[in-house]
C-alpha positions in Angstrom: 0.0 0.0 0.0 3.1 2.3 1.3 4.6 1.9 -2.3 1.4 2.0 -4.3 0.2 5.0 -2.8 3.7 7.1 -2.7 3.8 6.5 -6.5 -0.1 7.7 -6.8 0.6 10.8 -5.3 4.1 11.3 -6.2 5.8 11.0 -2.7 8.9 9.7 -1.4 8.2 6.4 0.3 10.3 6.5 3.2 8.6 9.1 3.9 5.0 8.0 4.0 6.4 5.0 6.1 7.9 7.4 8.6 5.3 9.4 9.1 3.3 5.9 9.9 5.6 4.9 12.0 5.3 8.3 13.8 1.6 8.6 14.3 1.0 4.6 14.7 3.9 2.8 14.8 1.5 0.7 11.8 -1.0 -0.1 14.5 -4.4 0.4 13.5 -5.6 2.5 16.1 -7.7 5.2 17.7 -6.1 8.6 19.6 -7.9 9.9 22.4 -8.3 13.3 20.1 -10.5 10.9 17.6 -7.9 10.5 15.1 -7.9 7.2 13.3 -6.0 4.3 11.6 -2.4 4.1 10.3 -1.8 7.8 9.6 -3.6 9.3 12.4 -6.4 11.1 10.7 -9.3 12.8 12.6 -12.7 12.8 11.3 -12.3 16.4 10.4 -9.2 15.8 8.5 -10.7 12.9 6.7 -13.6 15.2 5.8 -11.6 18.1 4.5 -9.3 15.8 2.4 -12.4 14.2 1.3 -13.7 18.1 -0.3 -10.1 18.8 -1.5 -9.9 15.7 -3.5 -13.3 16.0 -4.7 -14.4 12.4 -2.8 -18.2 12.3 -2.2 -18.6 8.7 0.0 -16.6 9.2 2.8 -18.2 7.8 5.8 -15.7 7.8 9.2 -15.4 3.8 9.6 -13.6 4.3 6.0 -10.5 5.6 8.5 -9.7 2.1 9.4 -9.2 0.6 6.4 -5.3 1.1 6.0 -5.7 1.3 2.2 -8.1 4.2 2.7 -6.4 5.1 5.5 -3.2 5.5 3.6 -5.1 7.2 1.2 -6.1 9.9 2.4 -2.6 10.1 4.6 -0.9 10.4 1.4 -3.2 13.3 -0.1 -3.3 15.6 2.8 0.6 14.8 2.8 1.0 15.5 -1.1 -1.2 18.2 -0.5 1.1 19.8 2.2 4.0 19.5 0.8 2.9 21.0 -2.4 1.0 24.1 -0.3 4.4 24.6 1.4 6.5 24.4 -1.5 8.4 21.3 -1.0 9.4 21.8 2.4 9.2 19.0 4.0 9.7 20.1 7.5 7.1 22.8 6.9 4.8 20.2 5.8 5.6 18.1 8.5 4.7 20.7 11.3 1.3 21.2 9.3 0.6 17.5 9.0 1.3 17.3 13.5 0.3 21.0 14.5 -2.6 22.3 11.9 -2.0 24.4 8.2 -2.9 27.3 10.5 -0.3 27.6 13.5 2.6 26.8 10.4 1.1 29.8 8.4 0.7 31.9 11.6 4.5 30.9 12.6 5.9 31.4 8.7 4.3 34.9 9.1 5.9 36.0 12.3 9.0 34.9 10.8 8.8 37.0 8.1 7.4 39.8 9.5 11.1 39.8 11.6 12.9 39.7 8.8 14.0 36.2 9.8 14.7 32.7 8.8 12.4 30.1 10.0 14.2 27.1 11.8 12.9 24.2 13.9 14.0 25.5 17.2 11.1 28.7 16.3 8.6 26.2 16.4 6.8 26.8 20.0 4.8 23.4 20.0 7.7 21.2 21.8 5.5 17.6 20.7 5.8 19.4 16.6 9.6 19.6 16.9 10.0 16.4 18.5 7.6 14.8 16.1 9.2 16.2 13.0 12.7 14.7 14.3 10.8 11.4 14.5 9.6 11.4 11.0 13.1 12.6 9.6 15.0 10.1 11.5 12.5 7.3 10.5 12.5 8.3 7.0 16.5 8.1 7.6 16.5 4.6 8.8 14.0 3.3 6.6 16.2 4.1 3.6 18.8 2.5 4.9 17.5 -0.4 5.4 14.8 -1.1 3.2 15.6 0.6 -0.3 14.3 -1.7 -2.3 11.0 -2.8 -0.7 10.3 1.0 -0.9 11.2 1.3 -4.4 14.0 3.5 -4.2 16.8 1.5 -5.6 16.7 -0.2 -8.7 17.8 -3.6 -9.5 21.1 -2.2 -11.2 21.9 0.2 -8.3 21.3 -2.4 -5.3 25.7 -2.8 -5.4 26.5 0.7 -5.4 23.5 2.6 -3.6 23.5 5.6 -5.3 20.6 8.1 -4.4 18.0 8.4 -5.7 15.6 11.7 -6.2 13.6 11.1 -3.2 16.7 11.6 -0.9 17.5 15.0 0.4 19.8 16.2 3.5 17.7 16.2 6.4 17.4 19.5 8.6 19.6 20.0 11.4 19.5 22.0 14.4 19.5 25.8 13.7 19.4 24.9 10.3 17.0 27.7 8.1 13.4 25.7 7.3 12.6 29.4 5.3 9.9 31.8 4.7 8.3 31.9 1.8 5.9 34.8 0.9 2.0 34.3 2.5 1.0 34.4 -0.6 3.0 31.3 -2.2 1.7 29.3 0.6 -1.8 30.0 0.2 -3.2 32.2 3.0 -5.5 33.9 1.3 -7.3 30.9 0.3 -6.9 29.3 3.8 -8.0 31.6 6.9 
């Protein structure tokens, strides 16, 4: 599902699994905030992916059905990475602490005339959560490249990178600022 659905929606595959392995450790299961299934999704989540991707059946027991599960995971992922420009630690803090309190914290940020970095994030459970994903991602490359897809057959001997792999963000490093306006606020309150 991890592989079928990263190729769907055009992510990197290590990085779907980590972020599973962050919200569920792949245990289908139930938060005490509501959210559901493999990727942690709350009903309200569920139901605004479900109008962004144009769905008209959702019901809520859908959430725990992994392949839906992952499904929708993988949109609202997609989704955020693509509202954020790529920025995978942006999108990261969206997917743990809401699309507003990242637009909110990209705007105070700029409005400093500063760099956004990790340590600015004031939700301590965000920062902790995005080194999760990042170091999950890290170890699942390692050592499962090609169950995820990321090595080819004629690369398994030399392990070269591939396109999903990119330098993970280290303390103090600059996440960055990009303009309100190239990461949607006016369409998103």
């Amino acid at each position: 599902i991890i592989r079928q659905q990263a190729t769907a929606k055009q992510l990197d595959p290590s990085l779907l699994a980590a972020v599973i392995y962050a919200e569920s450790r792949f245990r289908d299961q139930t938060s005490p905030a509501g959210a559901r299934g493999l990727m942690q999704i709350t009903p309200e989540t569920a139901h605004y992916i479900a109008r962004l991707s144009g769905g008209t059946q959702f019901e809520q027991g859908d959430l725990a059905t992994p392949q839906i599960n992952i499904s929708y995971g993988a949109y609202y992922l997609r989704y955020l990475l693509k509202r954020y420009a790529d920025n995978t630690v942006l999108a990261l803090a969206a997917y743990n602490g809401g699309e507003g309190n990242v637009d909110r914290w990209i705007v105070r940020a700029s409005q400093s005339e500063r760099a956004f970095t990790v340590e600015q994030i004031p939700f301590g459970e965000t920062r902790a959560y995005i080194g999760r994903v990042l170091d999950a991602r890290t170890r699942y490359r390692e050592k499962y490249p090609r169950e995820l897809g990321l090595l080819r057959a004629n690369e398994l001997g030399d392990r070269r990178r591939t396109a999903f792999e990119h330098v993970s963000p280290r303390e103090g490093d600059v996440v960055g600022t990009p303009a309100p306006g190239d990461i949607g606020l006016e369409r998103h309150p």
